[in-house]
C-alpha positions as CSV (number, residue, x, y, z in Angstrom):
1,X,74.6,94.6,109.3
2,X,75.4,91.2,107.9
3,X,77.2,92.6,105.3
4,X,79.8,93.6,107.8
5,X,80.8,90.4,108.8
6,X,82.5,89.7,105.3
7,X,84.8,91.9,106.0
8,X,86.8,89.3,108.2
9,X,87.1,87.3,105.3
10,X,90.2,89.8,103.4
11,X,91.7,89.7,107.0
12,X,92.3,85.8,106.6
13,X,92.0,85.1,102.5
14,X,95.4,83.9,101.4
15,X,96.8,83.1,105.1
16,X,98.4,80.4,104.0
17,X,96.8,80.4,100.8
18,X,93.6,79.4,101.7
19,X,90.3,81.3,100.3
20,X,86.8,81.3,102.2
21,X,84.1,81.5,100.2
22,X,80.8,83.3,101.5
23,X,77.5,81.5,101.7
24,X,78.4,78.6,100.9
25,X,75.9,75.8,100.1
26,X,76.2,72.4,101.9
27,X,73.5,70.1,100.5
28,X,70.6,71.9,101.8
29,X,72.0,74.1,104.3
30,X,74.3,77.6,103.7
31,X,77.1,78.2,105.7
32,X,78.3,82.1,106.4
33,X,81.9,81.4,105.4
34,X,83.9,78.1,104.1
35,X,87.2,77.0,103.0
36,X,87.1,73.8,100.8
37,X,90.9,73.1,101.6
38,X,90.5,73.4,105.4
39,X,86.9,71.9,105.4
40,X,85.9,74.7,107.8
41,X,82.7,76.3,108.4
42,X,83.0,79.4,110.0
43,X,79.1,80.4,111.5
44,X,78.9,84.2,113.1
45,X,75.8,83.4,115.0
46,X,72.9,87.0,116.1
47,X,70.3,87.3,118.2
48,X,68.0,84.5,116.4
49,X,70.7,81.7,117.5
50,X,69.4,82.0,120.9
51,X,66.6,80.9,121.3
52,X,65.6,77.0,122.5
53,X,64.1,76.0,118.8
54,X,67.3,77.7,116.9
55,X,69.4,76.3,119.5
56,X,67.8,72.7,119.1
57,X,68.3,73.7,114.7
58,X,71.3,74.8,114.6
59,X,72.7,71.4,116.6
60,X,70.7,69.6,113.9
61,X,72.0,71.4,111.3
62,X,76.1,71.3,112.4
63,X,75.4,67.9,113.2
64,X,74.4,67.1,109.9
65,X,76.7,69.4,108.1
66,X,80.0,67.8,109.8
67,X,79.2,64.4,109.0
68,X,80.4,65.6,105.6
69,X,83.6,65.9,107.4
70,X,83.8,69.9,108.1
71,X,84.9,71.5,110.8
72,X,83.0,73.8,112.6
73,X,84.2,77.8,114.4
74,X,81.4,79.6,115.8
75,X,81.2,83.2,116.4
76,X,78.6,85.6,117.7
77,X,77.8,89.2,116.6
78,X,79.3,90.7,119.9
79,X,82.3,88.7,119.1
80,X,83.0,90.2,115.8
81,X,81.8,94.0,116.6
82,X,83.8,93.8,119.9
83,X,86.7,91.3,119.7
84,X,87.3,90.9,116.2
85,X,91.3,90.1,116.9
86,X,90.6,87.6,118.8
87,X,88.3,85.8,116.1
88,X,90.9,86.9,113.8
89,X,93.3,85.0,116.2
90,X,91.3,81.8,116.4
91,X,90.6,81.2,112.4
92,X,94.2,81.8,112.2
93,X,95.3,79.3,115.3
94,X,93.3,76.7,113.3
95,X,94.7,77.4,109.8
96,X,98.1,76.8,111.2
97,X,97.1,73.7,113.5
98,X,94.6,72.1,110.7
99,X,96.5,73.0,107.8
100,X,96.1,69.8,104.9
């Protein structure tokens, strides 16, 4: 199913000419999707994200990941199987407010 989810990514490539790169490693963490440029993370978070421990690591790990200075858009599976205009809508809203 994951696989899926890079299918956003030709929805918003080259919106302003900015390209998202998948999995992409920050230090010793891996982002799902990030524009160098924007110095945006986007994270599309399942059913493991949930719980109190992920919870507690994924706070640790944002934390630690925007102190490099990125940004951070957060997305859940629902979110992209049922709303994906509206995530489609979001990334773009930030491109065109965060844009270098």
């Amino acid at each position: 199913m994951r696989k899926n989810y890079f299918g956003i990514i030709p929805k918003i490539n080259n919106w302003g000419g900015y390209k998202f790169r998948r999995q992409y490693g920050v230090n010793k963490y891996v982002v799902d999707f990030y524009c160098p440029k924007l110095k945006l993370a986007i994270e599309i978070d399942g059913d493991s994200h949930f719980g109190n421990q992920a919870i507690k690591y994924d706070q640790k790990r944002q934390s630690y990941i925007e102190s490099f200075g990125i940004k951070f858009l957060r997305f859940t599976n629902n979110d992209i199987y049922n709303n994906i205009d509206e995530v489609l809508e979001v990334i773009i809203n930030y491109i065109n407010h965060n844009h270098p």
